[in-house]
MDTraj code that builds the backbone (N, CA, C; nanometers):
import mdtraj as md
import numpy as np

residues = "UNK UNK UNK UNK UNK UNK UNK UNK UNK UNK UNK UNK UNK UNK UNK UNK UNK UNK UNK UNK UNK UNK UNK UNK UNK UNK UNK UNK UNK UNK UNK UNK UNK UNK UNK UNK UNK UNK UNK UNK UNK UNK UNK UNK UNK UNK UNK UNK UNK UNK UNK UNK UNK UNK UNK UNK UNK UNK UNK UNK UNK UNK UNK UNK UNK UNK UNK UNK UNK UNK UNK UNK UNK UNK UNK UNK UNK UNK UNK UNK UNK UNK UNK UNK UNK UNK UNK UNK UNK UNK UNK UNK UNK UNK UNK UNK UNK UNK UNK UNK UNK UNK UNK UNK UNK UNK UNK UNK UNK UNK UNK UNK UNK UNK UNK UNK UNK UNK UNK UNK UNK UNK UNK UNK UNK UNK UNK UNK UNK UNK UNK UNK UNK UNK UNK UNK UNK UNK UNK UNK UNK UNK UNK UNK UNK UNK UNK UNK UNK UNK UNK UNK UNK UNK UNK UNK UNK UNK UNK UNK UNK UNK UNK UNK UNK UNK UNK UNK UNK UNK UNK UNK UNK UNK UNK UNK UNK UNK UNK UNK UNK UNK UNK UNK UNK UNK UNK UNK UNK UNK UNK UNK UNK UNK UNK".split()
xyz = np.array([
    [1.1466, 2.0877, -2.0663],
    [1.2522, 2.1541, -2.1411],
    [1.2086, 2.2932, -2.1847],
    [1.0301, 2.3192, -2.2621],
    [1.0201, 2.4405, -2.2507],
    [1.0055, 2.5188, -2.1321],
    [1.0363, 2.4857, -2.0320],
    [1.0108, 2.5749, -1.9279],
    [1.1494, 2.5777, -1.8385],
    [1.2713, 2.5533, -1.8658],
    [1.3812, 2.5339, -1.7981],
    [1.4806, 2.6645, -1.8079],
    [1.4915, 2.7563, -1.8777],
    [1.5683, 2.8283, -1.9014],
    [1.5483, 2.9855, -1.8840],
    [1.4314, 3.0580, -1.9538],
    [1.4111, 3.1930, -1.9494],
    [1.2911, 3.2097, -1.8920],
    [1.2271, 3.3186, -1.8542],
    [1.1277, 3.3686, -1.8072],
    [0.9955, 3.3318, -1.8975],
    [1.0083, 3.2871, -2.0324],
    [0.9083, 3.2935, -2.0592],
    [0.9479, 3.0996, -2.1825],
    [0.7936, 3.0469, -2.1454],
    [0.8360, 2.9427, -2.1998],
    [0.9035, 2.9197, -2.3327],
    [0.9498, 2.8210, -2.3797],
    [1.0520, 2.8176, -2.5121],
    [0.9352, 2.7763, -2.6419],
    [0.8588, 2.8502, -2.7005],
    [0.7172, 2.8444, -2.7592],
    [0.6936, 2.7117, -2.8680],
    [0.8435, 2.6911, -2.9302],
    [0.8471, 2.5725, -3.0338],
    [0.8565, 2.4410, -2.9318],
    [0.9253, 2.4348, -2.8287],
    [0.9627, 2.3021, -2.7639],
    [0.7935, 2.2959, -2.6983],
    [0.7477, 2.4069, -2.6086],
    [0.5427, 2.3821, -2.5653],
    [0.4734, 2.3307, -2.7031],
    [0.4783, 2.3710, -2.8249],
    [0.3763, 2.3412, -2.9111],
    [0.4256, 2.1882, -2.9690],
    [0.5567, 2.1580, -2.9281],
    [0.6093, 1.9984, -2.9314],
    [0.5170, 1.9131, -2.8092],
    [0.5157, 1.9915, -2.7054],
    [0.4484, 1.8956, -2.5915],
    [0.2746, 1.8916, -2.5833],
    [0.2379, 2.0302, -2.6883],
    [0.1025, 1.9954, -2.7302],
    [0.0658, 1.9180, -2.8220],
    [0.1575, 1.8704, -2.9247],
    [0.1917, 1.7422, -3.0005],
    [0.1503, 1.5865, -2.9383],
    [0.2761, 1.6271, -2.8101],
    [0.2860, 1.4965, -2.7625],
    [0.1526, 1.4679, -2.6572],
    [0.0528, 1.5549, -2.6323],
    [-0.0379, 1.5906, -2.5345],
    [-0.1842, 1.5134, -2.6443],
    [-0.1468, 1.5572, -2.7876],
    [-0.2645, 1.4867, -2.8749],
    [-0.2244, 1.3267, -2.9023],
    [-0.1241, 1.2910, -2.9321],
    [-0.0734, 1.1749, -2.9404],
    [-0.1082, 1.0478, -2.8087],
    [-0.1000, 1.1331, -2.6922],
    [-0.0894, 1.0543, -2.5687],
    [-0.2917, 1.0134, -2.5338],
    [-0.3667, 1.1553, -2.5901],
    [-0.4924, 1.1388, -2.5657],
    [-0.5363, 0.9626, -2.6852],
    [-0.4948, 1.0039, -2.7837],
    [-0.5382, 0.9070, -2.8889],
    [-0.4582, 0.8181, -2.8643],
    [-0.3682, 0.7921, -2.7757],
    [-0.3333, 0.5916, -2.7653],
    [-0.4049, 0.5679, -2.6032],
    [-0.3899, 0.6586, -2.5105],
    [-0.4479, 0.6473, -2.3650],
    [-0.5574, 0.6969, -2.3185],
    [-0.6107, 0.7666, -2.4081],
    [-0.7297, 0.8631, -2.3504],
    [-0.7119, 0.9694, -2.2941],
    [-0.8000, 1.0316, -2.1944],
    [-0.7941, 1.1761, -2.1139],
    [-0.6879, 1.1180, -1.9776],
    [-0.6128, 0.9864, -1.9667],
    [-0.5197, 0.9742, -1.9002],
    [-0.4056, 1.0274, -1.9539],
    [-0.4089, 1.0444, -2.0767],
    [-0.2736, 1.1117, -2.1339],
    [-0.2281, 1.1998, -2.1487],
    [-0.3505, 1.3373, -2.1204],
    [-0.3065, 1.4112, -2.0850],
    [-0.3245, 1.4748, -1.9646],
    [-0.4115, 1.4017, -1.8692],
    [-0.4276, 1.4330, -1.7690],
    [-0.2962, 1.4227, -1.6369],
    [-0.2517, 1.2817, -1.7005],
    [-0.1233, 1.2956, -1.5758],
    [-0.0502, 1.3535, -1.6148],
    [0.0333, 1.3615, -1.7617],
    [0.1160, 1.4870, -1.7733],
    [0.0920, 1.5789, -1.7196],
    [0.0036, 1.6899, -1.7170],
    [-0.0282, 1.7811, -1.7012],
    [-0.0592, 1.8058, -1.5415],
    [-0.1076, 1.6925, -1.4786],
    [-0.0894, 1.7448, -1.3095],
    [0.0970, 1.7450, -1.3021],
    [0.1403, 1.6638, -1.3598],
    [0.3139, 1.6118, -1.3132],
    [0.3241, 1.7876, -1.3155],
    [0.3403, 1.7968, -1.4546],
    [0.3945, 1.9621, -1.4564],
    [0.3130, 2.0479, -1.4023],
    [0.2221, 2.0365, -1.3536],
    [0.1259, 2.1831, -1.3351],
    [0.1870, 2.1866, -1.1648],
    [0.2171, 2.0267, -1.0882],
    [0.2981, 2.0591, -0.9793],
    [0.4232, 2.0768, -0.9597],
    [0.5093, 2.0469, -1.0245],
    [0.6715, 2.0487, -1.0615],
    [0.6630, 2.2267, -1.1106],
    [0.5644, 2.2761, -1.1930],
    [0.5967, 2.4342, -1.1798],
    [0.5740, 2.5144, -1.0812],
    [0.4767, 2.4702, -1.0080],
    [0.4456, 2.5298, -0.8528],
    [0.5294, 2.4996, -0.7855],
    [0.6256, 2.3709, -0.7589],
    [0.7263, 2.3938, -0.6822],
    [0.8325, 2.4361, -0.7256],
    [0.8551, 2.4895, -0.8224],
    [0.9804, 2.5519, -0.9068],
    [0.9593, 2.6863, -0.9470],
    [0.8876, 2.7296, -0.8862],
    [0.8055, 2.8737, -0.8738],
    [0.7728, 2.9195, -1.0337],
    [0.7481, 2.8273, -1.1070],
    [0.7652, 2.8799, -1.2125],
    [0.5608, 2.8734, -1.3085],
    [0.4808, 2.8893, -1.2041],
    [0.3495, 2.8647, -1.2495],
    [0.3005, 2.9880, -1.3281],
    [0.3468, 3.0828, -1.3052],
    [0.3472, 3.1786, -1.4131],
    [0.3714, 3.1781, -1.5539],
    [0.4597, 3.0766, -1.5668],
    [0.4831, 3.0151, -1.7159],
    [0.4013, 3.0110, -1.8149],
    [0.2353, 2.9285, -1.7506],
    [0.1585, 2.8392, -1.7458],
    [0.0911, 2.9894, -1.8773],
    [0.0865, 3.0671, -1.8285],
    [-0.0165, 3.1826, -1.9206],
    [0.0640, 3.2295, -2.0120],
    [0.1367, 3.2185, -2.0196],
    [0.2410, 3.2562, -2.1275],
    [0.3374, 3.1555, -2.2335],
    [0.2718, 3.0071, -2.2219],
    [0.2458, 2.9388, -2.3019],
    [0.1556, 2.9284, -2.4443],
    [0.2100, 2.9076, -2.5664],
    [0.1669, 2.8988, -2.6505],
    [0.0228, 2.8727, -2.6867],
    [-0.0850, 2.8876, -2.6425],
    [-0.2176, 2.8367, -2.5968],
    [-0.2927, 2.8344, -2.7640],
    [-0.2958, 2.8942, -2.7893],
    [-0.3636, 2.9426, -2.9244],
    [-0.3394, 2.8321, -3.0222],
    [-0.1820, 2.8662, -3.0564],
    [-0.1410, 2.7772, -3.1994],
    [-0.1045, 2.5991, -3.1025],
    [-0.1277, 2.5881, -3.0039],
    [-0.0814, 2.4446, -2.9415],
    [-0.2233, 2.3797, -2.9499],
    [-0.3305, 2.4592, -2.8870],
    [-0.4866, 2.3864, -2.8511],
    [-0.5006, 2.3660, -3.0461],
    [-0.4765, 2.4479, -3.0993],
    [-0.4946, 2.4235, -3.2845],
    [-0.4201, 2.3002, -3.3075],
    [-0.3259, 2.2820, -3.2939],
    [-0.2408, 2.1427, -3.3252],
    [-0.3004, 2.0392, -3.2168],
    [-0.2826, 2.0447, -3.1299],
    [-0.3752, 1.9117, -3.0309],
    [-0.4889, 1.8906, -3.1067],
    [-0.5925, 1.9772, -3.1675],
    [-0.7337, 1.9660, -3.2003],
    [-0.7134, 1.8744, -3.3489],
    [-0.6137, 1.9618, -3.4105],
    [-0.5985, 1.8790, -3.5623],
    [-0.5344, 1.7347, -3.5527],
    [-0.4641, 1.7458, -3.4676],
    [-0.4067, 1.5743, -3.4654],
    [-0.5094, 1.4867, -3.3687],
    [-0.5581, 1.5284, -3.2974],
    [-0.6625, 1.4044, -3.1738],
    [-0.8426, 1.4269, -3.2561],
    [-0.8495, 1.5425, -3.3080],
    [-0.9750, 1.5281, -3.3022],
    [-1.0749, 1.4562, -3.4555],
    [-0.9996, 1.4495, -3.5201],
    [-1.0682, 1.3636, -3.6824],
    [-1.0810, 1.2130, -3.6438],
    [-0.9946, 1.1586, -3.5394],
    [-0.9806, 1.0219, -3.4999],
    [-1.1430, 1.0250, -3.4503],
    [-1.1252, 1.1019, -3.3113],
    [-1.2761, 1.0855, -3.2866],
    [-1.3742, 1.1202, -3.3187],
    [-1.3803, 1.1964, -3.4385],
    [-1.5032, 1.1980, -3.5138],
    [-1.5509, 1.1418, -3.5944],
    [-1.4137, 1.0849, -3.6580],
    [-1.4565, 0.9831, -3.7495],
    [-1.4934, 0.8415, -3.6869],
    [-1.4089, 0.8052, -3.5418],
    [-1.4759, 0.6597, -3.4781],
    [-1.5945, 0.6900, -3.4260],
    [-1.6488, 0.7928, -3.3915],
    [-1.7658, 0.8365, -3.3282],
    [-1.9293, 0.8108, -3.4542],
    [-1.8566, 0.8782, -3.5086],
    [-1.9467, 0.8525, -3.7120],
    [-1.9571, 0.7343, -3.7227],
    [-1.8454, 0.6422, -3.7437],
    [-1.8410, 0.4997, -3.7831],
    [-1.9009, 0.4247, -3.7084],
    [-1.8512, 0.4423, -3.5505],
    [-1.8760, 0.3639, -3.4106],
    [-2.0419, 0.4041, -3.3217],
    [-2.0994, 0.4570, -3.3600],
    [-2.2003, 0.5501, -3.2402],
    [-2.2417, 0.4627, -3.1141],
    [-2.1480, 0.5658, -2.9833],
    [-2.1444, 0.5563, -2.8718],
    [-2.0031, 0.5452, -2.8163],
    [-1.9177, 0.5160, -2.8897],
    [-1.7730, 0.4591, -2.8437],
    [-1.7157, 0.5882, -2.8044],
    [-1.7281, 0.6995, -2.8046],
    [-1.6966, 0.8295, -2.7459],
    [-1.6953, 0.7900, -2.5607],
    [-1.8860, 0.7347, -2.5666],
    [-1.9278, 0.7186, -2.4044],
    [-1.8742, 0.6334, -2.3585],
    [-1.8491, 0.4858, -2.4439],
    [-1.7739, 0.3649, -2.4066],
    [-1.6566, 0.3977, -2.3383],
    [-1.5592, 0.4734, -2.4172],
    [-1.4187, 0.4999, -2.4525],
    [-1.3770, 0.5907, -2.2959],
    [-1.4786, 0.6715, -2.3057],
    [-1.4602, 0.7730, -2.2052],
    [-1.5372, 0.7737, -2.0540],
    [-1.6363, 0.7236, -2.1049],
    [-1.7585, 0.6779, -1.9814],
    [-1.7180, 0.5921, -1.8629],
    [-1.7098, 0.4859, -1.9842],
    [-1.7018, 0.3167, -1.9069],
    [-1.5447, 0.3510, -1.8759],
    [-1.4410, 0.3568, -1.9440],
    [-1.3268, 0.3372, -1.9463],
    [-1.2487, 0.3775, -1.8623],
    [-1.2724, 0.5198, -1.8284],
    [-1.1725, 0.6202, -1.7920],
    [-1.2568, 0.6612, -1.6497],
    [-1.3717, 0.7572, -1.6711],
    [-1.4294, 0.7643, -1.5351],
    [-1.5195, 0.6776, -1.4492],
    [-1.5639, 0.5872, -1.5473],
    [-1.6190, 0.4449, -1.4459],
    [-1.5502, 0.3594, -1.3501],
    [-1.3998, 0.3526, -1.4579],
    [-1.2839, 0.2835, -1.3959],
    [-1.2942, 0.3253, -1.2806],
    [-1.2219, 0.4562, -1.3015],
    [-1.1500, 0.5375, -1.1592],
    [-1.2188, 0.5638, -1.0629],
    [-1.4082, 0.5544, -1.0738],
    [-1.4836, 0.6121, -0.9669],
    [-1.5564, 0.4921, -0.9127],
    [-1.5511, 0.4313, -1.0059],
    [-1.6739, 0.3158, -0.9166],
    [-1.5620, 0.1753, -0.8727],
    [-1.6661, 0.0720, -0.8119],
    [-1.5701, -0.0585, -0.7765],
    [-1.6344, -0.1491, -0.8569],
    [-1.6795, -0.1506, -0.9927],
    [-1.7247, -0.1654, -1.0614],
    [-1.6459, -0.3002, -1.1325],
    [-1.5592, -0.2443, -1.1376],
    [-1.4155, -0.3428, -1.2274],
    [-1.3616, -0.4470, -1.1241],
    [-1.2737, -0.5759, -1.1951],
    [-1.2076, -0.6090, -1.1532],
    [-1.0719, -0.5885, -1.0964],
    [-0.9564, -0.7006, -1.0141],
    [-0.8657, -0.6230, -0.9789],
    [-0.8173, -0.5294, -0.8367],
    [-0.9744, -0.5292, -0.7674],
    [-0.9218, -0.4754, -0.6145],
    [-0.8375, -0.4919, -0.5461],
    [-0.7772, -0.3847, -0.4877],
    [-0.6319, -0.3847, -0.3983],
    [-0.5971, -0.2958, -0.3776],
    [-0.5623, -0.3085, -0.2553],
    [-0.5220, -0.2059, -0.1390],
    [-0.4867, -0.1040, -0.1829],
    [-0.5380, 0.0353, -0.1288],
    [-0.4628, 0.1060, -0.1543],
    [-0.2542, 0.1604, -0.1837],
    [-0.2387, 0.0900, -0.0985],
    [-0.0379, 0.0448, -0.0913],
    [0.0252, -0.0110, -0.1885],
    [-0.1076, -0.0924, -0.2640],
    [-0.0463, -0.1943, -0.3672],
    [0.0629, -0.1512, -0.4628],
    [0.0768, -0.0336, -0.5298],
    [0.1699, 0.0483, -0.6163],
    [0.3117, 0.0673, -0.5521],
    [0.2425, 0.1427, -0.4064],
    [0.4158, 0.1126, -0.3258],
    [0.4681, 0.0171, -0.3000],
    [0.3902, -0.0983, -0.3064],
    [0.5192, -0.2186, -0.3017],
    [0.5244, -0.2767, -0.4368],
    [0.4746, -0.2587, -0.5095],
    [0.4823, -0.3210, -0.6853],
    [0.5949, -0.2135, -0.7214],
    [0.6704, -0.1087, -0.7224],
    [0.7496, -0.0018, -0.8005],
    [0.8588, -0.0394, -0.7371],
    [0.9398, -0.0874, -0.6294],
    [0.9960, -0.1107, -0.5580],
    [1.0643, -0.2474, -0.6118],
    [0.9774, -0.3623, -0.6008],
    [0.9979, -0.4979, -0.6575],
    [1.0249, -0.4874, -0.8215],
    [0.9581, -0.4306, -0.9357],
    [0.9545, -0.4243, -1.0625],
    [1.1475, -0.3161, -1.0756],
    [1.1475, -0.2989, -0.9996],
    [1.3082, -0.1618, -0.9979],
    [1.3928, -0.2528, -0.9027],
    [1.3819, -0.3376, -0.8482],
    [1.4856, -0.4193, -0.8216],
    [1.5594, -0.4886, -0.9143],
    [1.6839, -0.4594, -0.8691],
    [1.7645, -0.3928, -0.7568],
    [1.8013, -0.2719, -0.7631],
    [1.7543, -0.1942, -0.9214],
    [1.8292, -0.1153, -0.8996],
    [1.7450, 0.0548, -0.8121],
    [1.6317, -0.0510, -0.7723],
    [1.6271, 0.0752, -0.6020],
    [1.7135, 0.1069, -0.5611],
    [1.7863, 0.0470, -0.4958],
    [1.8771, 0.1365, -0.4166],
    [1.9652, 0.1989, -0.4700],
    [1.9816, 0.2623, -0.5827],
    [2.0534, 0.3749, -0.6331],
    [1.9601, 0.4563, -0.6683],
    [1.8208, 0.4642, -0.6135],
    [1.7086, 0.5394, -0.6247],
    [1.6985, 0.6023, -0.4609],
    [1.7273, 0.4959, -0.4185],
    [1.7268, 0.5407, -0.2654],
    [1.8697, 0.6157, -0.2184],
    [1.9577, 0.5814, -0.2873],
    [2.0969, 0.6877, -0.3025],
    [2.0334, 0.7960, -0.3285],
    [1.9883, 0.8428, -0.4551],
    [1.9488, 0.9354, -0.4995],
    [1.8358, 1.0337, -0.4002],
    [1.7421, 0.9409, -0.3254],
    [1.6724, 0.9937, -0.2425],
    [1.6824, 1.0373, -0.1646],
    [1.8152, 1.0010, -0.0876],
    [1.8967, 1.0588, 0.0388],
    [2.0228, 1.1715, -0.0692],
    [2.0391, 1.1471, -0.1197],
    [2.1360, 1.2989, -0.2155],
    [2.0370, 1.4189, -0.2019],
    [1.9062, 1.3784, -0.2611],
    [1.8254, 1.5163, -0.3233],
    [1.7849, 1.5417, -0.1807],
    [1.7340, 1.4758, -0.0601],
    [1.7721, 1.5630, 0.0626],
    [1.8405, 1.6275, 0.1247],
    [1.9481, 1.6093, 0.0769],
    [2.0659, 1.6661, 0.1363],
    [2.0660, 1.8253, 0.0477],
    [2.0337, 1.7825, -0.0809],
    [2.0734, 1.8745, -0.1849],
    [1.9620, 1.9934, -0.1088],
    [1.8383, 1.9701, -0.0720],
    [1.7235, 2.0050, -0.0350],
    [1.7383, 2.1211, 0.0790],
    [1.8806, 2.0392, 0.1936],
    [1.9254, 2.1677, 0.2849],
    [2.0272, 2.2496, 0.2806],
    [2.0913, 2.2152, 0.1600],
    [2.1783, 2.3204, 0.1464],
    [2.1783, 2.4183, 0.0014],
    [2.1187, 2.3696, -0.1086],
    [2.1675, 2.4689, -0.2266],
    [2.0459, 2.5250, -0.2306],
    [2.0363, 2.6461, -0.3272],
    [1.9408, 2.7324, -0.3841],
    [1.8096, 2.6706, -0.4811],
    [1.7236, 2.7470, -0.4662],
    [1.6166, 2.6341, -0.5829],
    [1.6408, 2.7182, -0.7441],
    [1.7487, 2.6004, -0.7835],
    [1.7621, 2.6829, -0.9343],
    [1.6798, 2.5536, -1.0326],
    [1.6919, 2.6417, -1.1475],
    [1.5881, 2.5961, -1.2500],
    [1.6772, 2.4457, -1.2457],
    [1.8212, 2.4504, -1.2950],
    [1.9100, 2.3690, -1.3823],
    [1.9292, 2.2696, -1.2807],
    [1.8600, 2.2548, -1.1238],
    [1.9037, 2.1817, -1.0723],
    [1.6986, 2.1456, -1.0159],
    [1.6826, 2.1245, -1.1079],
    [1.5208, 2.1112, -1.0828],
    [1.4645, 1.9534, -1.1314],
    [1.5109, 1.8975, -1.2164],
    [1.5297, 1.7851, -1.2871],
    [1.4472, 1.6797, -1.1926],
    [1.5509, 1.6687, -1.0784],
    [1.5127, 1.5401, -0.9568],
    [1.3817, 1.5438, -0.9032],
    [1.4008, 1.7038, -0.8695],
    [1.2058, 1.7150, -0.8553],
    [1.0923, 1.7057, -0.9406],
    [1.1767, 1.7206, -1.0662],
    [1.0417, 1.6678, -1.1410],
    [1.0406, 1.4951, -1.1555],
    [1.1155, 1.4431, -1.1380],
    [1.1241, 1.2577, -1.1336],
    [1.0173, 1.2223, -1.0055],
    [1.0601, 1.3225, -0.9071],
    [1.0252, 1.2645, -0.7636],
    [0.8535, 1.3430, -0.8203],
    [0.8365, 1.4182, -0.8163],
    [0.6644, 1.4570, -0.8394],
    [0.6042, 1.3683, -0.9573],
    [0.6821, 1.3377, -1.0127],
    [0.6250, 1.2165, -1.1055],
    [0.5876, 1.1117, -1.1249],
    [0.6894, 1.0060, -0.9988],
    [0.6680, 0.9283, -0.9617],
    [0.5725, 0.9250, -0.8058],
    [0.5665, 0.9771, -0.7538],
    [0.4620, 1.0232, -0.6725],
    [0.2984, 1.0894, -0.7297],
    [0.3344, 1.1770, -0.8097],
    [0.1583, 1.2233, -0.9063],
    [0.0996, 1.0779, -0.9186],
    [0.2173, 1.0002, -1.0409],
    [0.1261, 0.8854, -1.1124],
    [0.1071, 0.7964, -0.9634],
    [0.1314, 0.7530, -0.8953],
    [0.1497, 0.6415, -0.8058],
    [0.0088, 0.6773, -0.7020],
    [0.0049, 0.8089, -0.6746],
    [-0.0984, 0.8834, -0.5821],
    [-0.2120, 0.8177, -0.6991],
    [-0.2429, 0.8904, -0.8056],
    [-0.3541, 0.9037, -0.8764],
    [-0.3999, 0.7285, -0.9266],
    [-0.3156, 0.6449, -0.9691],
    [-0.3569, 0.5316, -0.9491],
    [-0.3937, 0.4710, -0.8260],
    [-0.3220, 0.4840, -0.7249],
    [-0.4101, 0.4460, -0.6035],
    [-0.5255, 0.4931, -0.5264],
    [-0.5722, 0.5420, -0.5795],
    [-0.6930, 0.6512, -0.5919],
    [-0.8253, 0.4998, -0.5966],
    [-0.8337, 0.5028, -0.7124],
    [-0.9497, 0.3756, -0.7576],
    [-0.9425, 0.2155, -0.6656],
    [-1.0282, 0.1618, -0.6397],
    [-0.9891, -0.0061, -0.6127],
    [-0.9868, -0.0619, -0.6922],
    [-1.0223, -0.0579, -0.8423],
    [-0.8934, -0.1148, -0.9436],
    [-0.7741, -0.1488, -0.9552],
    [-0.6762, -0.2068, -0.9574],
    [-0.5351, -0.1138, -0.9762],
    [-0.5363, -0.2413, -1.0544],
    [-0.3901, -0.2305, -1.2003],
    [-0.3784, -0.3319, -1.3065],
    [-0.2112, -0.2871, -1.2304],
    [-0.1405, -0.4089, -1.3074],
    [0.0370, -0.3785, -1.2112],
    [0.0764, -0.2809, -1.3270],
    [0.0219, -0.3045, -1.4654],
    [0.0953, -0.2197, -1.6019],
    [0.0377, -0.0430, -1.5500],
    [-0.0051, -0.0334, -1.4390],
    [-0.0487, 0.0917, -1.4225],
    [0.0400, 0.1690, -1.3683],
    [0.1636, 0.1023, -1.3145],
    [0.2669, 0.1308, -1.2724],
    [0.3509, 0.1641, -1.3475],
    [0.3765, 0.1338, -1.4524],
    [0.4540, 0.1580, -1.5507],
    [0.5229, 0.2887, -1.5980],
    [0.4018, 0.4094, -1.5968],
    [0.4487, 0.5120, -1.6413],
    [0.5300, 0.5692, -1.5208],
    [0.5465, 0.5244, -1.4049],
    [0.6195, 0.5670, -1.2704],
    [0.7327, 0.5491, -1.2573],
    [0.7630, 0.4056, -1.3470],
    [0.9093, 0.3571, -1.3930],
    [1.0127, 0.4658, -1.4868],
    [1.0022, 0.4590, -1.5818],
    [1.0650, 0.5830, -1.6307],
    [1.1538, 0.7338, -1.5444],
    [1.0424, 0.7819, -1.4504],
    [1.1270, 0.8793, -1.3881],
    [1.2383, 0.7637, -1.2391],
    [1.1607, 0.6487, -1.2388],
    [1.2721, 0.6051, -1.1198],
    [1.4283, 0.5904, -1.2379],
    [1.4008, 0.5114, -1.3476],
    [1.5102, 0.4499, -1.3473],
    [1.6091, 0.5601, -1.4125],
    [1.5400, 0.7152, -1.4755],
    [1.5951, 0.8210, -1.4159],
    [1.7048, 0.8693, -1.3302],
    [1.6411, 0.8464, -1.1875],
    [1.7177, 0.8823, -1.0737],
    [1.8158, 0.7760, -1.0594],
    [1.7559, 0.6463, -1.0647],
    [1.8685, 0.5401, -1.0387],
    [1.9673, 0.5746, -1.1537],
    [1.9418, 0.6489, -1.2474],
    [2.1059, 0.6332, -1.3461],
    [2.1964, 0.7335, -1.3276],
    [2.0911, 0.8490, -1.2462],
    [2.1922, 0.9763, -1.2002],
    [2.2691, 0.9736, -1.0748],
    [2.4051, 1.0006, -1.1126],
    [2.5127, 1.0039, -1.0439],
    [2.4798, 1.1270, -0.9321],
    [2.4625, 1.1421, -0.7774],
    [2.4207, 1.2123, -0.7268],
    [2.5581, 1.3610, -0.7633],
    [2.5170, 1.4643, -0.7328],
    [2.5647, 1.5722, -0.7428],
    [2.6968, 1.5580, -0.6701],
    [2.7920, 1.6367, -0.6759],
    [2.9085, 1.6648, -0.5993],
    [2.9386, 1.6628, -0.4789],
    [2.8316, 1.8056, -0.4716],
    [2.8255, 1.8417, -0.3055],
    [2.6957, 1.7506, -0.2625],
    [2.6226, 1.6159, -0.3045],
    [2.5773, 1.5795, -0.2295],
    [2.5779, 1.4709, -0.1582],
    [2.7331, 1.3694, -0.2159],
    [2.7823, 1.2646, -0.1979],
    [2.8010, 1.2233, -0.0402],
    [2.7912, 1.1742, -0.0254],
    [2.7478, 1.0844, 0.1246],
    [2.8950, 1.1156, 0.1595],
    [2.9176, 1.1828, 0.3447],
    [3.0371, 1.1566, 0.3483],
    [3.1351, 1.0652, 0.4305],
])
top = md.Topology()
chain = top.add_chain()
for i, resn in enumerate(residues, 1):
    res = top.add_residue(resn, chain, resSeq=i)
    for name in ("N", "CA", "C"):
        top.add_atom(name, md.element.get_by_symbol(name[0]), res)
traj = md.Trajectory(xyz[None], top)
C-alpha cells in the first residue's frame, strides 16, 4: 500500500510495515522478516518500482523495528544465555541448511499440499490464473492493476523458499494460503473474462 500510488513511498503506511516487520521477527524469527521482504523486494522489481526501496523511510522505521523487537531479545538473552544461538542457530539456519531435522520430503511436497488445503476453491484460483494471463497480453503494467502479481510472487516466494530445505512441516504452507484465497475471491477483471 506504501508503494502503490506516487513516485515516492507513502512514509507513514512504510514505518507501519516496519512495525509489522518487528512484530513478525518476535513471534517468527528472521523468517518474518525475511519472506516479507523477498515477496516485496520482487513484486517491486517487477513493477518497476525498485527505486522506491531508497527512498523509504529507513532512519525513523530501522528506530521503531529496533525499539519494538530488540528489549525482547535482550532481555531473553540476559535471562536465557544462549537462546539468541538456540533461537537463531538451531532454529532458523540449522533448519533450513542441514538434514538435520525431522520431516523429509520431496522437494514438490508444497505443490501438492496448497492445492489440496484450497480445495475446492482452486479452481477460482486457476480462473484467476488464466485471467491474469490474459490480462498479461493485453493491458499496460500499471501500479493499480499490480495487486495479482503481488499474490502470484507470494505465493510462489513462500512455496520456492520452503522447498528449499528437506524439512518441510504442512503449517509451512500456510503463509501461501492467504494470497491464494486472495485470488480465489477476486472476480477476474472485465476485459479478462473468458470468452
Amino acid at each position: 500500500m506504501a508503494s502503490q500510488d506516487a513516485d515516492r513511498p507513502d512514509a507513514a503506511l512504510a514505518r507501519w510495515g516496519f512495525v509489522a516487520c518487528a512484530l513478525g521477527l518476535l513471534s517468527k524469527g528472521l523468517i518474518g522478516v525475511a519472506l516479507p521482504g523477498l515477496v516485496l523486494l520482487i513484486w517491486l522489481g517487477w513493477t518497476r518500482q525498485l527505486k522506491k526501496v531508497r527512498r523509504l523511510p529507513w532512519v525513523s522505521g530501522l528506530l521503531l523495528f529496533a525499539l519494538i523487537a530488540l528489549p525482547w531479545f535482550w532481555y531473553t538473552e540476559q535471562k536465557f544465555p544462549g537462546m539468541l544461538d538456540y533461537m537463531f542457530g538451531k532454529h532458523q539456519v540449522s533448519r533450513f541448511s542441514t538434514t538435520l531435522f525431522n520431516n523429509a520430503q520431496p522437494w514438490w511436497f508444497y505443490g501438492l499440499c496448497l492445492p489440496v488445503l484450497l480445495f475446492p476453491w482452486v479452481f477460482f484460483v486457476f480462473n484467476q490464473a488464466i485471467a491474469q494471463a490474459r490480462r498479461a497480453q493485453t493491458a499496460t503494467d500499471s501500479i493499480a492493476n499490480a495487486w495479482p502479481a503481488l499474490c502470484w510472487i507470494w505465493v510462489l516466494a513462500i512455496t520456492c523458499f520452503f522447498s528449499i530445505p528437506s524439512s518441510k512441516i504442512i503449517g509451512y504452507a500456510f503463509p501461501a494460503m492467504a494470497p491464494l484465497a486472495l485470488l480465489a475471491a477476486a472476480p477476474p477483471s472485465p476485459g479478462c473474462a473468458p470468452h
